[in-house]
N, C-alpha and C positions, 0 to 999 in steps of 0.2 A: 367296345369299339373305341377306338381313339380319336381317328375323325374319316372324313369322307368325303367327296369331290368327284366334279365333275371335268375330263378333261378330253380334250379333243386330239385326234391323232391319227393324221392321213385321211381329214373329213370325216372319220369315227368319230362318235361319243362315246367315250367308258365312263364306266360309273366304278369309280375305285372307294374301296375300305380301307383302311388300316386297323388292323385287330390284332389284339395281344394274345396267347394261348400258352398259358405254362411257362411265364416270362418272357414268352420271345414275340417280337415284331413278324407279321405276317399280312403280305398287301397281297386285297381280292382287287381283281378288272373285270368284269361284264361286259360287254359289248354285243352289238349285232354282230353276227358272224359273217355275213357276207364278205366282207374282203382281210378279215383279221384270219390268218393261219398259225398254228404250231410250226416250227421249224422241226428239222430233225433233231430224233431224239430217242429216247427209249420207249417203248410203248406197253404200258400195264395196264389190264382190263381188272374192273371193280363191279360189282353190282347192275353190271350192263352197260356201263359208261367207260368210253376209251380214254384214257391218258395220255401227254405224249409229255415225258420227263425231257427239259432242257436244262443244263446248266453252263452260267458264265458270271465270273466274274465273282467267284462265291458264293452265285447266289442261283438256289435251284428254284426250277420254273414248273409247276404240273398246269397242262392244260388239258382242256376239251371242250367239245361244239358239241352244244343241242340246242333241240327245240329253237333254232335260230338265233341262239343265241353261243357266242364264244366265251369260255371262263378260264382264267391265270391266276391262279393261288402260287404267289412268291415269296421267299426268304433266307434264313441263317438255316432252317433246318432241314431234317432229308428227308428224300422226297415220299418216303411212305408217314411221314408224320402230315406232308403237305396234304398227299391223297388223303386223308384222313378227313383234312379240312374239308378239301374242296366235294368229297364224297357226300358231306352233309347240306352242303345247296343245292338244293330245287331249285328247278324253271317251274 
């Protein structure tokens, strides 16, 4: 992990990481899921956990909500390397 923060956003708290994997920059967001949404996107199911792939600006987004919680795995790479990621966080 590179570093970590807490940062506020439309009265949310996320709790964001910055992690490296295989050279490359990769930022996690946690949040309560109550008013944080995925936008549209493409949507790929994993191990029971829904995905919804967004991308802008070069930079691709996987998310999903559980267990009341929202999660955004983002960066430089694509998005089955992101799912990868984000498929190994528990709630």
């Amino acid at each position: 992990m590179q570093s970590c923060c807490l940062h506020e956003l439309d009265g949310e708290t996320l709790t964001c990481a910055l992690i490296e994997r295989n050279g490359e920059l990769i930022t996690v967001a946690i949040a309560p899921a109550g008013d944080l949404h995925a936008p549209q996107g493409e949507v790929l199911e994993r191990d029971g956990r829904t995905y919804t792939i967004h991308k802008a600006n070069g930079i691709t987004m996987v998310m999903a909500s559980e267990a009341d919680r929202w999660l955004c795995v983002m960066g430089e790479l694509d998005a089955e390397a992101l799912v990868d990621v984000a498929s190994e966080i528990k709630f």
